[in-house]
N, C-alpha and C positions, 0 to 999 in steps of 0.2 A: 718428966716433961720439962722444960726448958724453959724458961721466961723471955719473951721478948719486947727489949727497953724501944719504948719512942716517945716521941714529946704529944703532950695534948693538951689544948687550950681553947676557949671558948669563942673561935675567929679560924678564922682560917692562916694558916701561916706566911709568911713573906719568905725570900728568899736567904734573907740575915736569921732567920730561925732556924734551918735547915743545913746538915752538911750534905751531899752528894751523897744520893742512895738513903737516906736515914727517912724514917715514916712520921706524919704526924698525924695525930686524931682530932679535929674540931670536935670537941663534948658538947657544940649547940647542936649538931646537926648531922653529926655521926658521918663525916665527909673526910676523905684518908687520900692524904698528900704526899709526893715523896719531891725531892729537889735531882733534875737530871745533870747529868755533865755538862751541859749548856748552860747551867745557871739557874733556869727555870720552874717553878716550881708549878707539878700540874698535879689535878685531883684525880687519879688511880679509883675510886669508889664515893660511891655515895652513902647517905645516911641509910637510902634505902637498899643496903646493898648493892648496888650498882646495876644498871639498864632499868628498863620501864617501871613506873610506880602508875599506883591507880587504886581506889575502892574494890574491896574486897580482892576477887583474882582479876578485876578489871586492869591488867597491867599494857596501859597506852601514853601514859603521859610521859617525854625526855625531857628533865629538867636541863639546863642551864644559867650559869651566872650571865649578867648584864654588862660587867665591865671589867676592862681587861687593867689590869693593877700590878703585874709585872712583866718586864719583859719574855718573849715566848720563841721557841724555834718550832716549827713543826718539824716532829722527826723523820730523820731520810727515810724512805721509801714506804711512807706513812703518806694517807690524806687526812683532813680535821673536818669536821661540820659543826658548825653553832647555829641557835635561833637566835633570829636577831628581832629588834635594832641591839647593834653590841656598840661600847662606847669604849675607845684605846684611850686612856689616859695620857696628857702629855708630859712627852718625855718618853714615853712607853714604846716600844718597839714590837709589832709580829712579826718574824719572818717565814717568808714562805719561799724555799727549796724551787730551785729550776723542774724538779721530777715533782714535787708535792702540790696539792693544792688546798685551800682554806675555802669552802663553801656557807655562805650564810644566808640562810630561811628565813 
């Protein structure tokens, strides 16, 4: 079996950390990032494996971050949802596609 290299550190990565396509692992909270052709980097999984967490098999809770800290495209023929309040940092760009939309709860 095969070893596969990716970066992990204790934070989530920024864009200067990442080449396109390469994976990183936050070792606080077990959160797996890869960097799109757009620049962007988005969270692929969670600590908790990704989709709902919850007590015991109580699986209801969708986590989310609170603030958006690099620039984002949402991808074509994709839509996004966050809970909010979400806070775009400035300077910070989302965009959102004539076909996509960004929903926030």
């Amino acid at each position: 079996m095969a070893n596969i290299l990716h970066k992990r550190k204790a934070a989530d990565p920024s864009a200067s950390d990442l080449t396109v396509g390469e994976l990183a692992i936050n070792t606080s909270d077990g959160g797996l990032f890869t960097k799109t052709s757009g620049g962007s980097v988005v969270e692929v999984g969670s600590g908790g494996g990704g989709g709902a967490t919850g007590a015991g098999s109580d699986a209801v809770f969708w986590e989310n971050g609170q603030t958006v800290t690099t620039n984002y495209t949402i991808t074509d023929g994709k839509n996004a949802g966050s809970f909010g309040p979400i806070t775009i940092n400035s300077g910070i760009t989302v965009t959102v596609g004539a076909g996509e939309h960004w929903t926030v709860i």
